[in-house]
N, C-alpha and C positions, 0 to 999 in steps of 0.2 A: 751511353747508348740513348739514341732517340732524341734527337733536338729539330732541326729539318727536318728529319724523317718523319715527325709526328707530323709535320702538313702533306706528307702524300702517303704517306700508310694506309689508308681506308681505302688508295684508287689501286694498291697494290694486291689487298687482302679483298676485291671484291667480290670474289668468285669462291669466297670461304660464306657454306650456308648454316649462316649461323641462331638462324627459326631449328631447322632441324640438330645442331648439338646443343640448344637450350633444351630441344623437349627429352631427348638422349640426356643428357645429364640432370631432367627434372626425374626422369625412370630410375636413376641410378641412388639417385637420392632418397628416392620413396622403399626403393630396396634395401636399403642402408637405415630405414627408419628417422630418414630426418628428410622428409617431404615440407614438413611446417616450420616455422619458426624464422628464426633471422639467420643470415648466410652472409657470408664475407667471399666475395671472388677476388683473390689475388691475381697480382699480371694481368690488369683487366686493361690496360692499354686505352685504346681509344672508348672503349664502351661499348660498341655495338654486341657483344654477349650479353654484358653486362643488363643494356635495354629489353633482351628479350626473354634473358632470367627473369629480370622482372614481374612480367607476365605472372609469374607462376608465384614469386616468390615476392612480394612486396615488401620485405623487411630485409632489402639485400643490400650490403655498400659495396663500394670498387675499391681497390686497394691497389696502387701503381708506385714504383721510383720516380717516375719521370713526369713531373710538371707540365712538361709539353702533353704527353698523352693528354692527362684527367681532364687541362683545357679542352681538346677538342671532345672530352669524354663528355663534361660540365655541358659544355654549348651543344650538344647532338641530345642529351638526356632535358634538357629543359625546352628546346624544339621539337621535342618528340612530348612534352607535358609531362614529366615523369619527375617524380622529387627522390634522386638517390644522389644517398652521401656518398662521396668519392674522396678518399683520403692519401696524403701520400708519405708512403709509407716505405721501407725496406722489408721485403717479408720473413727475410729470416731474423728480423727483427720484432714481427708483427704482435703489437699489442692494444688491445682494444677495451673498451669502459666494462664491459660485459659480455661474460661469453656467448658462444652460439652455437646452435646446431649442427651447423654443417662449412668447413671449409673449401674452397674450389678455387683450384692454381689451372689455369686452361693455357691454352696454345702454345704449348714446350714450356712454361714457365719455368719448370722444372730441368728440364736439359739447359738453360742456361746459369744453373748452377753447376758449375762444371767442377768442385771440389768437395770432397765427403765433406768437410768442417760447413761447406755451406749448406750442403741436402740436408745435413744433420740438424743446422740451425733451424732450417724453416722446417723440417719436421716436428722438432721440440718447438718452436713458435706455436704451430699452428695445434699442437693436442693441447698447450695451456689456454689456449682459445678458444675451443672448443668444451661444452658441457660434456661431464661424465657422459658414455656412448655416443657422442656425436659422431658425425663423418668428416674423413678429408678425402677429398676427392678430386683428382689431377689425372693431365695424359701428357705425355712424352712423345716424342717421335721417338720410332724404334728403331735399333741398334741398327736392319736390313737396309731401314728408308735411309739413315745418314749414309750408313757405308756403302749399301749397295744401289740403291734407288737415283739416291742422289751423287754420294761421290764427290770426286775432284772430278769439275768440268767447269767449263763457261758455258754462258747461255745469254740469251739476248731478247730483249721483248720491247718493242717499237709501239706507240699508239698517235694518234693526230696530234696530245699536247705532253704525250711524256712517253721516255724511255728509256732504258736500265740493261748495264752489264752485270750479269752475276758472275761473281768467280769464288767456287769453293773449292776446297780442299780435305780431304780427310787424312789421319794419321792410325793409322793401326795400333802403333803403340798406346795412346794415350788416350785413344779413341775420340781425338777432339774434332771437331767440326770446325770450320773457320770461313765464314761469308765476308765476302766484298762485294756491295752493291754502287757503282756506278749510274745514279739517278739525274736523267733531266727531264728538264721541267720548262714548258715554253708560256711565257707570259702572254700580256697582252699586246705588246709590242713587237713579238715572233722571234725575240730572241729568249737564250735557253739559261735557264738556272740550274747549275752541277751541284747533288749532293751526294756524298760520301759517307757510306754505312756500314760499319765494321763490326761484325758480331762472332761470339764462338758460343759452340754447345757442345755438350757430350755427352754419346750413347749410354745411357745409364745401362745396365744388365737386368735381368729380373732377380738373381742372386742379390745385387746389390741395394738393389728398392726395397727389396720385401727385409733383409736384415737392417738398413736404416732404418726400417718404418716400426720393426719390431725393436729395435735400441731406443727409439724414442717415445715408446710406449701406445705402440697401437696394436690391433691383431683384427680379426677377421677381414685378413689384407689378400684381395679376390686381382686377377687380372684380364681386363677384358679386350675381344678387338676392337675393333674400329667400330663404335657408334654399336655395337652388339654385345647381347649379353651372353656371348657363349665365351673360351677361351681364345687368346688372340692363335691365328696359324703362323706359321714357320716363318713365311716372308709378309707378315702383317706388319701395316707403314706405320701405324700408331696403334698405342696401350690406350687404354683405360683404368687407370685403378683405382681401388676405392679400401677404404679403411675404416676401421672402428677405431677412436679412444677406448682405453681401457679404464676399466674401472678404479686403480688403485690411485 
């Protein structure tokens, strides 16, 4: 996942406002009692979250798989004057010099963990990461957005130097998601460069977050809507959730 994609990812995600779920996930944090200290954001892809966590949180690294990302993460975070470690990392692998505060897995990190052995993983990853009571703190797109929002459709988006076929699909049984994005890209010469982006997710349940979260040793595991601190509704397109380590 993410080789080419990682050079036009940022013109894809531009319309994702990401001032407003840095300060949304700086609230959730402070709720959670882990507003200070050092933070680790998993899945932090190209950085731009990562940049305006910052902000709040100057003791934050970026944690990503993909080498392509953290480059453009690296080059966008030292143009912007910001000194954050960016490491690259598998998170359900994620292990770090010393603990911290608070964890943060954003933008579906987590729905593309599409098997319990993995949710499992990076939720035991990230509570040995974490100080006695710290936070992890993730959102998903929700089960309505995959299956009913979004769905099995194509869709198409044309711009003056790029443009992209989407084709997804959903399965009910398995609840998996499955994208094919179809990407061009026109040079400087007005001819097109095609890249090919194949990715799955799966609609995690609330059932199932909240008994992972609690096999892996966390509890005051809260679920919130969209960027709000009430419960999510019926057809709400993303969670918010947030957890406590426990103490033992």
């Amino acid at each position: 996942m993410y080789t080419a994609f990682a050079s036009v990812y940022d013109r894809l995600m531009a319309d994702v406002p990401y001032r407003e779920w840095a300060d949304y996930y700086g609230r959730l944090l402070s709720l959670y009692g882990a507003g200070q200290g050092a933070v680790v954001e998993c899945a932090c892809g190209t950085g731009s979250l990562t940049a305006e966590l910052a902000k709040q949180f100057p003791r934050i690294t970026g944690v990503d798989l993909s080498g392509d990302m953290l480059a453009v993460a690296m080059e966008k975070a030292r143009n912007r004057g910001l000194s954050i470690p960016f490491i690259r990392q598998d998170m359900r692998r994620l292990a770090l010099p010393r603990r911290v505060n608070a964890v943060l897995c954003t933008c579906d990190g987590v729905n593309y963990l599409t098997k319990e052995a993995d949710a499992l993983a990076f939720f035991r990853a990230a509570r040995e990461a974490l100080r006695p009571g710290g936070a992890l703190v993730f959102d998903v797109s929700a089960p309505y957005k995959l299956e009913k929002e979004l769905g099995t459709c194509t869709r198409a988006l044309t711009d003056e130097d790029i443009a992209y076929i989407w084709q997804s699909a959903y399965d009910e049984d398995t609840a998996l998601f499955d994208i094919r994005m179809d990407i061009f890209v026109r040079d400087e010469a007005g001819t097109y460069r095609r890249i090919v982006e194949e990715q799955t997710q799966r609609a995690h349940t609330r059932e199932e977050l909240t008994g992972w979260l609690r096999k892996s040793g966390f509890e005051e595991i809260r679920f919130f809507g969209d960027r709000t601190l009430e419960e999510p509704g019926e057809k709400e397109l993303r969670w918010h959730i947030a957890a406590k380590r426990n103490e033992d």
